[in-house]
Each structure stands twice: as structure tokens, then as C-alpha cells.
PLY file of the C-alpha trace (Angstrom):
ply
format ascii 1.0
element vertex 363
property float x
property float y
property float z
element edge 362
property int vertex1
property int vertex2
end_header
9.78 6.03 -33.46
6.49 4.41 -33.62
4.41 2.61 -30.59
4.97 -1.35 -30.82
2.19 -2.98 -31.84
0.91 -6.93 -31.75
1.40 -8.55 -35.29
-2.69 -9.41 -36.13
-4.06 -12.69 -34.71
-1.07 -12.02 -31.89
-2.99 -12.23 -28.39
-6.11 -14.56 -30.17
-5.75 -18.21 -28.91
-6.27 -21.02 -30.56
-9.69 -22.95 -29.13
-8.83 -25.53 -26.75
-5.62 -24.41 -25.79
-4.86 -22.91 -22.19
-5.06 -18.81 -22.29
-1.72 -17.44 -20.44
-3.40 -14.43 -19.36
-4.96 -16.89 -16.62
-1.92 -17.19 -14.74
-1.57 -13.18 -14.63
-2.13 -11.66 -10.87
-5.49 -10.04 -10.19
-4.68 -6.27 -11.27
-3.37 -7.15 -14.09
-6.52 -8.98 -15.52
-8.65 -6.10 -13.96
-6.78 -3.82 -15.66
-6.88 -6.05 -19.20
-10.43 -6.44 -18.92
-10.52 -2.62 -18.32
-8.69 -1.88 -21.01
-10.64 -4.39 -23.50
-13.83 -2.20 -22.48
-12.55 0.73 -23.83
-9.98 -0.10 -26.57
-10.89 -3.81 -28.02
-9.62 -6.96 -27.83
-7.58 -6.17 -31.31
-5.56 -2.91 -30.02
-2.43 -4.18 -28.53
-2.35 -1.58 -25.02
-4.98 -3.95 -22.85
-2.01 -7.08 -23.43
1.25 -5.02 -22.80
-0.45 -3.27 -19.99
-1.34 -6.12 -18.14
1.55 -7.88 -19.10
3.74 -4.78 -17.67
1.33 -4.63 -14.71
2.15 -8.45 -14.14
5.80 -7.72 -14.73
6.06 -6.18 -11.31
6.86 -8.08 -7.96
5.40 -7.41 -5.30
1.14 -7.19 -5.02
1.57 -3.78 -3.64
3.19 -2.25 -6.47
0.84 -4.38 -9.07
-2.24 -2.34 -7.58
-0.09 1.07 -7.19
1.16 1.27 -10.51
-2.17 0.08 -12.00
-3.92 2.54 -10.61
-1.24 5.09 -11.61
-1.61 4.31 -15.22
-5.67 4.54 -14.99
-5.05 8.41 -14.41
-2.54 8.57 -17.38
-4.77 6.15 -19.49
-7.60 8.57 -18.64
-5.80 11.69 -19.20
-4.32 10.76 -22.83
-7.77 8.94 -23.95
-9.66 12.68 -22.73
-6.68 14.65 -24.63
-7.34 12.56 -27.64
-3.66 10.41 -27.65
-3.25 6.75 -27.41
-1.32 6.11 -24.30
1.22 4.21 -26.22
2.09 6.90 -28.53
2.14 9.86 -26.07
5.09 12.45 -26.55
7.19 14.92 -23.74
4.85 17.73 -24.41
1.61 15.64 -23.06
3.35 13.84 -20.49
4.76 17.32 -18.89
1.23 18.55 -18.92
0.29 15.38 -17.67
2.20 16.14 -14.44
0.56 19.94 -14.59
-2.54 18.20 -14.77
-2.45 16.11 -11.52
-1.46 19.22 -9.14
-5.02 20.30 -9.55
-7.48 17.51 -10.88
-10.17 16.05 -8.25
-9.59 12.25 -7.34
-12.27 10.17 -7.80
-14.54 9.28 -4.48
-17.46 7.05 -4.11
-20.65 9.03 -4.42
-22.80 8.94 -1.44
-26.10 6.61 -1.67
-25.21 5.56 -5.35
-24.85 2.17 -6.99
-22.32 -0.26 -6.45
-19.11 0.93 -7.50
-20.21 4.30 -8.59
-17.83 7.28 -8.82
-17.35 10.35 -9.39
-14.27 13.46 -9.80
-14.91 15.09 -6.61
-12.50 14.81 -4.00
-9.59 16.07 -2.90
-6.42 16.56 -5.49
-3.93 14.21 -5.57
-1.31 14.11 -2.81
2.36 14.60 -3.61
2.87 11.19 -3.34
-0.07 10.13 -5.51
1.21 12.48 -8.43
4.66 11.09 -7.90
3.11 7.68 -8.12
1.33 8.56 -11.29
3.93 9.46 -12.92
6.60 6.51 -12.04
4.02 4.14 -13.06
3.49 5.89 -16.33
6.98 5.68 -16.60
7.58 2.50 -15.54
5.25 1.29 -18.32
7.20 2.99 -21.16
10.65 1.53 -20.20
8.59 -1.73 -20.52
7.30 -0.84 -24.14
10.96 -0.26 -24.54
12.17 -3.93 -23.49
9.96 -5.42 -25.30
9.56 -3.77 -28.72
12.10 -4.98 -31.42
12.53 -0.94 -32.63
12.97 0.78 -29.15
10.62 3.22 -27.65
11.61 6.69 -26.63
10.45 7.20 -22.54
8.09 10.66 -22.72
8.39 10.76 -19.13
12.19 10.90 -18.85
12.64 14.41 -18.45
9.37 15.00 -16.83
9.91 16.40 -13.28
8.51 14.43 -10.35
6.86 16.30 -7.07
9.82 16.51 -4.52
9.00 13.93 -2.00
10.16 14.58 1.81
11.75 11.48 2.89
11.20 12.49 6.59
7.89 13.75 6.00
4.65 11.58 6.47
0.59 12.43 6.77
-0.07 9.80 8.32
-1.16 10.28 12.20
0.85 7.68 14.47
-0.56 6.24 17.89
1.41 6.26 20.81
1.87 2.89 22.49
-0.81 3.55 25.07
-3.15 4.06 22.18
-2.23 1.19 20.45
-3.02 -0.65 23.71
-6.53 1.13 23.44
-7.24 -0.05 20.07
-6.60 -3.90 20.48
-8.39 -3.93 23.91
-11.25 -2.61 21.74
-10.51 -5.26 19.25
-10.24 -8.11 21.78
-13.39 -7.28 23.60
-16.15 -4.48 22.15
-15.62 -5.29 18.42
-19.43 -4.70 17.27
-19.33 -7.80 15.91
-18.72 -10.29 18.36
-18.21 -12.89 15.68
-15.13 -10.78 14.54
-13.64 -10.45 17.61
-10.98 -13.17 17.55
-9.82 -12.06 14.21
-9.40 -8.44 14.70
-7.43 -9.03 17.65
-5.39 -11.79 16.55
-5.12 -9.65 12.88
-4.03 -6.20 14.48
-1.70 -7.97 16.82
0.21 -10.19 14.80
0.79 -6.71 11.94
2.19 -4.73 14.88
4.05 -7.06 17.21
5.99 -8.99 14.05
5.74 -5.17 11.88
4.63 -6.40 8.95
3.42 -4.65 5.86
-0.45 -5.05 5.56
-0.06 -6.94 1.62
2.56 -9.34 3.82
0.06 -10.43 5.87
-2.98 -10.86 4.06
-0.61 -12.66 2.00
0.07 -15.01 4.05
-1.43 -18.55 4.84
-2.32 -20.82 7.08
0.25 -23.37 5.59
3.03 -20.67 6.61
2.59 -20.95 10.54
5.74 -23.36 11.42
8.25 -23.59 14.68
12.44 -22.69 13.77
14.66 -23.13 16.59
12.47 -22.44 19.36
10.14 -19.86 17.92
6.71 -20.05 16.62
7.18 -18.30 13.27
5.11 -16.91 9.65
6.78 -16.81 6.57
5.88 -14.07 4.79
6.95 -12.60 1.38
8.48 -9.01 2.20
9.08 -6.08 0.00
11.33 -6.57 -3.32
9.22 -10.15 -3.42
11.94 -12.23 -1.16
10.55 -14.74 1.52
11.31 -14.14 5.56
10.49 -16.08 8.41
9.08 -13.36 11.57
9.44 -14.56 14.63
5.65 -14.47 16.44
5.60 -13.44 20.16
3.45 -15.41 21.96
1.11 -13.25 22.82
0.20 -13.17 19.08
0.50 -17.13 18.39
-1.96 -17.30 20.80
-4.17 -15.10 19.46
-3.68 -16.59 16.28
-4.40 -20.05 17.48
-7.89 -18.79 18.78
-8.94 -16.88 16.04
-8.02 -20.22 13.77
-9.83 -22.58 16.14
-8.01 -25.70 15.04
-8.41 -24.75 11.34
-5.14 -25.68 8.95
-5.44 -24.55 5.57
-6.53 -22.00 3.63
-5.57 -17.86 3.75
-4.57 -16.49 7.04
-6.98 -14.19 7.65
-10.07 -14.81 5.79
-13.67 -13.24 5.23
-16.70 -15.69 6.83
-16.61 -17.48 3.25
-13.09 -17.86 2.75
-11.86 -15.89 0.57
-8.62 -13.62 1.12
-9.52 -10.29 3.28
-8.54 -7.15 1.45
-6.88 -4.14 2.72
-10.05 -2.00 2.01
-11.58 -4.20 4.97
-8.51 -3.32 7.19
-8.61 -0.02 6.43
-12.57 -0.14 7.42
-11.76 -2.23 10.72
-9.18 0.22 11.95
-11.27 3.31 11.27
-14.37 1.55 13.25
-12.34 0.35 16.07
-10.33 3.90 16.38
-13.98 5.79 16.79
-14.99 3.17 19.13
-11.69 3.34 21.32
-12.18 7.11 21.47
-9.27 7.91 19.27
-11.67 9.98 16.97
-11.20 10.58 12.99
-7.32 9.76 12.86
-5.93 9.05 9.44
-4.42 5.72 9.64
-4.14 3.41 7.06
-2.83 -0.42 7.40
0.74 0.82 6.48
0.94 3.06 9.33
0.45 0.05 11.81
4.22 -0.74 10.61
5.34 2.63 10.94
3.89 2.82 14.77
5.88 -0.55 15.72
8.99 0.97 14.35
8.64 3.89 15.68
7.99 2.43 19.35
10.39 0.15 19.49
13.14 2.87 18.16
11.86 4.69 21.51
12.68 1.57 23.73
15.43 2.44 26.77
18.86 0.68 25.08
16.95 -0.24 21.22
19.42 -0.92 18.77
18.80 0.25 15.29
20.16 -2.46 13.45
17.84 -4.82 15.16
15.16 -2.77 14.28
16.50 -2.39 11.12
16.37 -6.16 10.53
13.02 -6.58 11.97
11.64 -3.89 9.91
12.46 -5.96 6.76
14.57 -2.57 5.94
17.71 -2.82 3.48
18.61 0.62 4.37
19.88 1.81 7.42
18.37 5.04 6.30
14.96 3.97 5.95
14.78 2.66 9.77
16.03 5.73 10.96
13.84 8.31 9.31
11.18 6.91 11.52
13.64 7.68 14.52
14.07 11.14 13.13
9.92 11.64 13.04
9.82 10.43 16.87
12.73 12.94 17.73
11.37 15.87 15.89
7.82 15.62 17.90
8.92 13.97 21.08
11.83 15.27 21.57
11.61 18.97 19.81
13.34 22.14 21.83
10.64 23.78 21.32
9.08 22.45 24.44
11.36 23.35 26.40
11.61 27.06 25.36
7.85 27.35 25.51
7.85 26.04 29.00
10.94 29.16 29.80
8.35 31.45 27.34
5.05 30.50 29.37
6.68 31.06 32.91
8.28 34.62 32.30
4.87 35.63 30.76
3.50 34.54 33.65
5.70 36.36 35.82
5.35 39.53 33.93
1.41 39.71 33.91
1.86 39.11 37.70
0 1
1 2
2 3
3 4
4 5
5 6
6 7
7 8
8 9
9 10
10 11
11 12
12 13
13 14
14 15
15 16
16 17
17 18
18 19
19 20
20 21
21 22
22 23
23 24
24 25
25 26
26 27
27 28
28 29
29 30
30 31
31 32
32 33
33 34
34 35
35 36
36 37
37 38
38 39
39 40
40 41
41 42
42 43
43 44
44 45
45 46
46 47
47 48
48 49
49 50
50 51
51 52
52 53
53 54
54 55
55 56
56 57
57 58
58 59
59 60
60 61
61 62
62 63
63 64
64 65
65 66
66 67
67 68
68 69
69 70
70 71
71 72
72 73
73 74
74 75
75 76
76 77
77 78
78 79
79 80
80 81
81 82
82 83
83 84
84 85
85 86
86 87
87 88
88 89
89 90
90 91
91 92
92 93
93 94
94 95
95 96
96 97
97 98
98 99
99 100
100 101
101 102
102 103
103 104
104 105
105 106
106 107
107 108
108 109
109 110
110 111
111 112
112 113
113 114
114 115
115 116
116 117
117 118
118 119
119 120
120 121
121 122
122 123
123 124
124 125
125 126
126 127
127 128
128 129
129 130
130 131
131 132
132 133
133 134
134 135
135 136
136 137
137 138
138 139
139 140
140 141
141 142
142 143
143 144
144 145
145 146
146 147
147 148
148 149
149 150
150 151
151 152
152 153
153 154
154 155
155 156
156 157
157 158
158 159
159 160
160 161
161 162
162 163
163 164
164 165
165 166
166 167
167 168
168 169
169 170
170 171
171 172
172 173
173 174
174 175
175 176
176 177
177 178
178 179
179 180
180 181
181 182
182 183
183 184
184 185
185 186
186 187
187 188
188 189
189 190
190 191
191 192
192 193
193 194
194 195
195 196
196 197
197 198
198 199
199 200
200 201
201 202
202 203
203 204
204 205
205 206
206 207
207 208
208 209
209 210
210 211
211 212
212 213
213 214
214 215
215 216
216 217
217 218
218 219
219 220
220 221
221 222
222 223
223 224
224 225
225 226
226 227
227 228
228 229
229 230
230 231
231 232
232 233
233 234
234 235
235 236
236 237
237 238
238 239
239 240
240 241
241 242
242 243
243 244
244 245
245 246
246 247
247 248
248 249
249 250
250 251
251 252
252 253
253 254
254 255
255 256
256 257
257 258
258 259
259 260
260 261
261 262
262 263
263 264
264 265
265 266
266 267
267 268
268 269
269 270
270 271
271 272
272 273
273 274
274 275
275 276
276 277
277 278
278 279
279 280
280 281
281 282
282 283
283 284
284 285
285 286
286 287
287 288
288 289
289 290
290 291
291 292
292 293
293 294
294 295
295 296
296 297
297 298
298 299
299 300
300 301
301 302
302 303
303 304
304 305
305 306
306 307
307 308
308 309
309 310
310 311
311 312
312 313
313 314
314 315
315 316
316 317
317 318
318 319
319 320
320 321
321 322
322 323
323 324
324 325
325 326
326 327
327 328
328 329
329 330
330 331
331 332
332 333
333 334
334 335
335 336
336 337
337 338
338 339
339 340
340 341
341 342
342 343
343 344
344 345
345 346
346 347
347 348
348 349
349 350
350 351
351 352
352 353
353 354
354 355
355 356
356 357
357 358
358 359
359 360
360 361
361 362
């Protein structure tokens, strides 16, 4: 069964009329304009790609799956296949492939944006990523073409992910208490101070995914029923109103200084802050507090404020559950089940039986 492809002129506008591809979310256009670089306006992947990539809810899974498909995109363009007609035999060895390639890093006093294959091979979760999004993209070749499209990555096996498992480090509440004193008050830039405070704060005390907030506006701060709240779109694209403790509103309400409009939390121009910056802030204010070279992304904010308040004397899951955003019972409590398996592990209690009869023996 042959690719679909564009009938010819399909995709070229005529002048003076308004170009759809306008109205398509960021990653999608970046990963059009990508596309055009390397295959031509003419060839039909750039417009289904972006169109698939623009298919997909939620901004999180726009940029994950797009930069899933750049590795497959990569991989079929270096093995001399177009991506769109790829068969099981490449895709398998596309999943072979990713247990040992490098992952691209930024290369150390180059230009702007320049990278190279160097680091570390792709996580589990990266490969498993990959190869959904590859997958994901095929089923979408398969709505949309009139003769059906065969999915190459149906029988492909995906890495075995470990629900309960997760690299990232957590913080313990006295940590986290650390960290947004150090926001609050030795931020290097004193400019900055309001707005990491009032930014860290509001992510863990309402847990909110990091695309959730940086979502969110201005224009979204409102009062229900005697709360000060943020409407937020959450996971699966639906809208929720978090309730915002005080101690955050009023950190909010300094950090916007009267101001009304525009994105929530902004960069000194006022455009929309990106994760990457997060991701930066954290790892400057962790060295700072003393916490040293812990691996924590934005996400893992949320996981720490689950995780904490799952610990509280008398905390009720489903609260929790409902807090977390969470459909699934399941998912809340596989954060209880991380906290239980290092806090509360047997092991420390046999050690400390272990470590005193060794003691008594050497005496």
C-alpha cells in the first residue's frame, strides 16, 4: 500500500488568501519549516507532519512527539527511506537503533544553537517516546489517506517502562523550604526575585504541571466561592479552576505589581517564559541553596507536592487524587508507593538490628 501523497498544487495558496498553517501551534510550524529545509515545499511529509503534530492536545505532547519523530525522521532520511514509506523491518531496527545512539547535546563554546551526537543514549523513556510518536504519526497517515496505510510500528516492541520507577531526585519538604527561601531572597538577580518566588510557589502549592502554568494568563486569576483561584488547562486539554493558597496569591500579586494582562509569568519583554528557563532557574537556585547537582526538572516540582502531601498525618488519597488533576486512582498512588519504598523500607530497620550485633561482636 503506497504512502499518501498531496494531489500537486495541494498545500500552494492562492495569493491574497489567509495561509491555515498560521493558526497551527508553535511545534508544529517549527517542525514544517524543518521539514521544508530538508524535503521541499512540494513533498507532502513537512504538511501531514505538522498537521499530525498540530493534531495533538495538549502543548506537552506537541513538543514530545515532535521531537520523537526528529529521531525517526533522522534515522530513515540516514538509512535512505522516506519516513512516510518506512516498512516493519526499518522500524524494528529503528527501536535497535535508539538503545545505543548518542543524543544530541549543545557543544560547549559553539554558535547559537549548535549541536552535536555526543551525549548520553536515550533513556527508556525517551526510546519509548520515540517510538509512540513515530507511531502515533502513522495511525494519522492512516485517518487521513483515502487508501489506508499499514502502521510499521505495530508490532514493534516498546522498552518496558516501570510505572513505579522514576530518575528523577525528589526534595523533601524541608528542602523545598530551602529552595524558595533562596528564591524569595538571594536570587542573583534581584530583579527576578518576585517572580521566582511567586513562580516556584504557585507550581508546588496548587501542583501544577510546568506547561499548565506557563500556560496560563493573567486574565485567568479570578475569586469562586471564597477562593482566589487560576484556571488552568490540565492534561488531556480540559480546563480546571486550582484553588491558590494565600500564601501564593500573595506572592503572585507582588510579582504582578498591579499588572492585568498579558502571560502569567513572563520574560522582562513579555513574551511567554519557557520551560528551558525553569529548568535553568531551578538548577541555579538548587546550587545556591546547597542542594548540589540534583536532577530535577519542572515536572518533578509536581511529583514533590504529591508526594508530600500523600505523607501528611490523616491525607486522603482521593483528595490528592483530585488535586493532582489525576483520573486514575493508580497514578496518585504510585507516588505513595515511591515515598513508602524509601521512607518507609524494612531495610532500615534490619540494618539498625545488623549494625548493633556487629557492634557487639567486635566488642
Amino acid at each position: 500500500m503506497t504512502a499518501p501523497v498531496l494531489r500537486p498544487g495541494h498545500g500552494v495558496l492562492t495569493t491574497g488568501l489567509r495561509d491555515p498553517r498560521a493558526l497551527w501551534p508553535e511545534h508544529a510550524r517549527r517542525l514544517y519549516h524543518h521539514l521544508v529545509e530538508l524535503y521541499g515545499e512540494d513533498d507532502a511529509l513537512p504538511t501531514l507532519a505538522a498537521s499530525w503534530i498540530a493534531h495533538q492536545r495538549s502543548v506537552n505532547t506537541q513538543r514530545s512527539y515532535a521531537r520523537g519523530f526528529r529521531a525517526f525522521e533522522e534515522f530513515a532520511r540516514e538509512h535512505g527511506a522516506h519516513p512516510m514509506a518506512v516498512k516493519f523491518p526499518l522500524a524494528d531496527t529503528f527501536r535497535m537503533y535508539l538503545q545505543n545512539a548518542p543524543t544530541w547535546v549543545r557543544v560547549k563554546g559553539g554558535g547559537r544553537g549548535e549541536m552535536v551526537r555526543a551525549g548520553k543514549p536515550y533513556s527508556e523513556a525517551s526510546r519509548a517516546n520515540a517510538l509512540s510518536a513515530a507511531s502515533s504519526f502513522f495511525t494519522y497517515l492512516d485517518k487521513v489517506s483515502d487508501d489506508g496505510l499499514k502502521n510499521p510500528f505495530d508490532a514493534v516492541q516498546r522498552p518496558v517502562i516501570d510505572p513505579d520507577f522514576s530518575p528523577t531526585e525528589g526534595y523533601t519538604e524541608q528542602q523545598w523550604i530551602e529552595l524558595l527561601i533562596t528564591a524569595r531572597d538571594r536570587h542573583r538577580v534581584a530583579a527576578y526575585r518576585t517572580r521566582a518566588y511567586a513562580l516556584l510557589l504557585t507550581l508546588y502549592t496548587c501542583c501544577l504541571r510546568i506547561d499548565s502554568l506557563l500556560n496560563a494568563r493573567v486574565e485567568d486569576l479570578g475569586y469562586d466561592k471564597g477562593h482566589h483561584v487560576l484556571k488552568v488547562t490540565v492534561k488531556g486539554g480540559g480546563k480546571k479552576k486550582k484553588p491558590v493558597p494565600p500564601v501564593a496569591w500573595d506572592a503572585l500579586q507582588d510579582y504582578l505589581d498591579g499588572r492585568t494582562d498579558g502571560w502569567l509569568f513572563c520574560t522582562s519583554t513579555g513574551g511567554q517564559l519557557d520551560e528551558p528557563a525553569v529548568w535553568r532557574l531551578l538548577r541555579a537556585l538548587a546550587k545556591r541553596a546547597g542542594l548540589g547537582e540534583i536532577n530535577h526538572p519542572p515536572h518533578g516540582v509536581k511529583v514533590d507536592a504529591i508526594t508530600h502531601a500523600l505523607a501528611k498525618k490523616d491525607a486522603r488519597p482521593d483528595k490528592v487524587q483530585r488535586w493532582a488533576d489525576h483520573k486514575d486512582s493508580r497514578t496518585t498512588q504510585r507516588y505513595n508507593r515511591r515515598k513508602e519504598l524509601l521512607d518507609d523500607s524494612p531495610g532500615y530497620a534490619l540494618a539498625t538490628d545488623v549494625a548493633g550485633a556487629l557492634e557487639h561482636g567486635a566488642a
